[in-house]
C-alpha positions in Angstrom: 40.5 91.3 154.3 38.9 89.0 152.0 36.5 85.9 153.9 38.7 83.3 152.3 41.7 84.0 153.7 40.4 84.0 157.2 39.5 79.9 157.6 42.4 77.2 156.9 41.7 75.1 154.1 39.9 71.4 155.8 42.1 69.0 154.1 40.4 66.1 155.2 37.6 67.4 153.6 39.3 68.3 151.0 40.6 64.5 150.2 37.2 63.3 151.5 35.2 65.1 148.6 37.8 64.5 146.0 38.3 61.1 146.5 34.3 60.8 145.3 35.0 62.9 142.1 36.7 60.2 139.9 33.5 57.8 140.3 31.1 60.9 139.3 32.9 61.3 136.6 32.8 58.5 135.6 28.8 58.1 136.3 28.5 61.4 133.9 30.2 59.9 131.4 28.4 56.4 131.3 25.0 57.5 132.3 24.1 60.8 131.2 27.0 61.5 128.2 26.1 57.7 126.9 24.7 57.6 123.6 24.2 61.3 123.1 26.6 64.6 122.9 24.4 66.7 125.5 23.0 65.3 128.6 19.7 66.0 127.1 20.5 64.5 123.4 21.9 66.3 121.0 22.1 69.9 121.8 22.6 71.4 125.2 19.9 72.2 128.3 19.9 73.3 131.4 21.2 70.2 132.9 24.4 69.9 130.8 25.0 74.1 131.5 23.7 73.1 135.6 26.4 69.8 135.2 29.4 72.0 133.2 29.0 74.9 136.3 29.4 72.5 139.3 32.5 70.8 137.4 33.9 74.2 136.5 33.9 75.0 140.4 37.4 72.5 140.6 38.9 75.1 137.8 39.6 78.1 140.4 41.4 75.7 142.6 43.8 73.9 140.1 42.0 70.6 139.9 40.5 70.5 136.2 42.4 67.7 135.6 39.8 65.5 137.7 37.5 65.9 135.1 39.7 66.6 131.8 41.2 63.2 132.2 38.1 61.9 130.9 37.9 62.5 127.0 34.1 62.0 127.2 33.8 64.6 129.9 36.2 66.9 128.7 35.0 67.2 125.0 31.3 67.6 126.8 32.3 70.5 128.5 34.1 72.0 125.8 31.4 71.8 123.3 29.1 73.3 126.0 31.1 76.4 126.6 32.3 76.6 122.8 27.8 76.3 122.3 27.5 79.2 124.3 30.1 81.7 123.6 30.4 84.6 124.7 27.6 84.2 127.1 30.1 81.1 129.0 32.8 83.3 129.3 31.1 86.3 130.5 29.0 84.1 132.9 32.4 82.9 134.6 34.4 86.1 134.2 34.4 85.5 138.3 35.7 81.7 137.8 38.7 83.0 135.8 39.1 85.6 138.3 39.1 83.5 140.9 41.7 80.8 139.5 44.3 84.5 139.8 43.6 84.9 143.2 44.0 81.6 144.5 46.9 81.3 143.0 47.9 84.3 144.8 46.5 83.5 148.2 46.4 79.7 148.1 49.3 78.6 150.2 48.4 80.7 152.5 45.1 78.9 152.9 47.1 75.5 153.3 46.6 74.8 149.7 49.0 72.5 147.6 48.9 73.9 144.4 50.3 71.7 141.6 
């Protein structure tokens, strides 16, 4: 049996941590996405690929609307990934994978999904 489907899902948590997301969005949007494409000017670095993985860890859980609400934020992440095809894809091949089995197993977690 897989390890995820062996603990409930902390909602509290769950709404504790999410209810910080808008305002980081937000801060990676007017601080580091400011004046410049990249976080590091204008072509990507480590911190936009470092920035782009943590926010692609709400994608496998149904929650990339947090951060594609933003047209800043979103376009940022899509010009990263688009910058680094195939080597994006292939890098989150697990991601993707992921998002199919939560879908699967999510309720069962206590997961709301949509």
């Amino acid at each position: 049996m897989p390890l995820a489907t062996k603990t409930k899902i902390d909602e509290k948590k769950v709404k504790r941590f999410k209810a910080e997301l808008p305002r980081i969005i937000q801060h990676i949007d007017q601080y580091f996405l400011k004046d410049s494409k990249f976080i590091g000017g204008e072509d990507v670095s480590v911190a936009d690929l470092l920035g782009v993985c943590e926010l692609m860890q709400l994608f496998p859980v149904f929650e990339e609307e947090i951060y594609t609400s933003n047209p800043k934020v979103k376009t940022w992440m899509e010009s990263v990934r688009e910058k680094l095809q195939p080597h994006f894809d292939e890098g989150h091949a697990v991601v993707y994978r992921t998002r199919d089995a939560y879908k699967k197993i999510g309720s069962s977690l206590g997961a709301q999904l949509w």
